[in-house]
LUMDOFI-345042 format. One record per residue (C-alpha): residue number from 1; residue in one letter; x negated, y, z. Coordinates in Angstrom, 1 decimal, padded with zeros to 4 digits. Example, Ala and Ser with C-alpha at 12.3 -4.5 7.8 and 13.67 -1.06 7.14 Angstrom:
REM LUMDOFI-345042
+-----+---------+--------+--------+--------+
! num ! residuo !      X !      Y !      Z !
+-----+---------+--------+--------+--------+
!   1 !       a ! -012.3 ! -004.5 !  007.8 !
!   2 !       s ! -013.7 ! -001.1 !  007.1 !
+-----+---------+--------+--------+--------+
REM end
This chain:
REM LUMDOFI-345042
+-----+---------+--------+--------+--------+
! num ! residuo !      X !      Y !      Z !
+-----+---------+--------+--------+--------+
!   1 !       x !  054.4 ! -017.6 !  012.3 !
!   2 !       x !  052.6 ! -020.9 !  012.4 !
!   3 !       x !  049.8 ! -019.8 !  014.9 !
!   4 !       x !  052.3 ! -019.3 !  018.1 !
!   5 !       x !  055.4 ! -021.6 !  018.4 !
!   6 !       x !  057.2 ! -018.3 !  020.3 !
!   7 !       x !  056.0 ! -016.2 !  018.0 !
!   8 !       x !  059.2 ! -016.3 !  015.9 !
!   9 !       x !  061.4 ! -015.6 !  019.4 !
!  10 !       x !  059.4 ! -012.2 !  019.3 !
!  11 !       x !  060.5 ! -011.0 !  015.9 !
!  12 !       x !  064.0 ! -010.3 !  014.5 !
!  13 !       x !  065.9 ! -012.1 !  011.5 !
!  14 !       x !  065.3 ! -009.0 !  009.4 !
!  15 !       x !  061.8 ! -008.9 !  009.8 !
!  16 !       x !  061.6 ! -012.8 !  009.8 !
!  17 !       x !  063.0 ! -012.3 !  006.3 !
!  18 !       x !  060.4 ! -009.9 !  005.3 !
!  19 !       x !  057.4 ! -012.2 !  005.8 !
!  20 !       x !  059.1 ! -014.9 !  003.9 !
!  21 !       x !  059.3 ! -012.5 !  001.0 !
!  22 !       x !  055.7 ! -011.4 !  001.5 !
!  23 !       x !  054.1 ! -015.3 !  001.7 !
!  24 !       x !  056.4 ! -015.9 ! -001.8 !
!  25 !       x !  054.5 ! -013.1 ! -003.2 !
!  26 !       x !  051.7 ! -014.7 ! -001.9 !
!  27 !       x !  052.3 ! -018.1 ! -003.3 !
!  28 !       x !  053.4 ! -016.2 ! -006.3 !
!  29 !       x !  050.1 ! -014.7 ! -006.5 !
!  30 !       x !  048.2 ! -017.6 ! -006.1 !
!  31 !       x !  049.8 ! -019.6 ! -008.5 !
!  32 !       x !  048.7 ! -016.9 ! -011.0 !
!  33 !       x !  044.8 ! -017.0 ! -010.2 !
!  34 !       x !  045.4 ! -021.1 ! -010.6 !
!  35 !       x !  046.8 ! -020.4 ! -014.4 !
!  36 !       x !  043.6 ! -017.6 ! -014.6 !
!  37 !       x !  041.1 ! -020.1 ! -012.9 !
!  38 !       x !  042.5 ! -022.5 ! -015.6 !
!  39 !       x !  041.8 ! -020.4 ! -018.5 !
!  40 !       x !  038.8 ! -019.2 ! -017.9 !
!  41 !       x !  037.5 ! -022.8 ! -017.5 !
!  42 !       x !  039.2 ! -023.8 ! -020.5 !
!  43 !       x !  037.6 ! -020.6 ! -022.2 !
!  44 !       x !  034.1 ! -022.0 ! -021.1 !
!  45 !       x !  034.6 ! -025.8 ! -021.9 !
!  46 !       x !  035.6 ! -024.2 ! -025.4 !
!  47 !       x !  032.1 ! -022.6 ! -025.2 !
!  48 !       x !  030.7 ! -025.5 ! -023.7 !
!  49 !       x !  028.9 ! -023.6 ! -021.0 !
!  50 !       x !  028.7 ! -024.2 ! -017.5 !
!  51 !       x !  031.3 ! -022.9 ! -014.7 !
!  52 !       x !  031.3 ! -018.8 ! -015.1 !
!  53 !       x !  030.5 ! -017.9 ! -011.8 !
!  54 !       x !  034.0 ! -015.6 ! -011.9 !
!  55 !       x !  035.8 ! -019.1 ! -011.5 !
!  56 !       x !  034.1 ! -019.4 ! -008.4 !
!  57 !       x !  035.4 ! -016.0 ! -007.1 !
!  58 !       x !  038.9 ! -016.2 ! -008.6 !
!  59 !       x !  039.0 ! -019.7 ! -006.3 !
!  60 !       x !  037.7 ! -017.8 ! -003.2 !
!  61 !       x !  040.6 ! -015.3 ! -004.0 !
!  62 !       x !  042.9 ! -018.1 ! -004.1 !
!  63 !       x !  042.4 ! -019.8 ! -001.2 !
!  64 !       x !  042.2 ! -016.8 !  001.0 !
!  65 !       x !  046.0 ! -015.5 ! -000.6 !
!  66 !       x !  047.0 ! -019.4 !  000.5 !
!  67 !       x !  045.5 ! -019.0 !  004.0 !
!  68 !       x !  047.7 ! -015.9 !  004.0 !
!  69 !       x !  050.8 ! -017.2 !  002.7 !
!  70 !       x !  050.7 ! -020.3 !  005.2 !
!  71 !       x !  050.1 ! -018.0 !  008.3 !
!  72 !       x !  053.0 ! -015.9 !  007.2 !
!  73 !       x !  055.5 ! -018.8 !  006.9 !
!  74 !       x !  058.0 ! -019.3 !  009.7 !
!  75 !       x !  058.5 ! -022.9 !  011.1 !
+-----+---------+--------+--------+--------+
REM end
């Protein structure tokens, strides 16, 4: 865990190993609303309309699943 340096010294390996998995989902997941975000803009450029307003939430989505994914990394 980023947030407390001893944090890690209160978990085991095994459960150590479990967030890892969890923030690759994460990053996993993220990556996926990027190539989303992409098409949709590409979708409205195509159109040539302005920014859909789901781009907007779709980013929100993103950067909260980052957040996540960072806080869940180990040092």
């Amino acid at each position: 865990m980023k947030n407390d340096g001893d944090m890690n010294d209160q978990i085991d390996a095994s459960t150590r190993r479990r967030l890892a998995e969890i923030a690759a989902q994460l990053e996993s997941i993220s990556a996926s609303l990027d190539e989303i975000s992409f098409d949709v803009l590409r979708e409205a450029s195509e159109r040539k309309s302005a920014r859909p307003d789901i781009d907007r939430t779709i980013t929100q989505a993103r950067r909260a699943i980052e957040k996540a994914a960072h806080l869940l990394q180990s040092d």
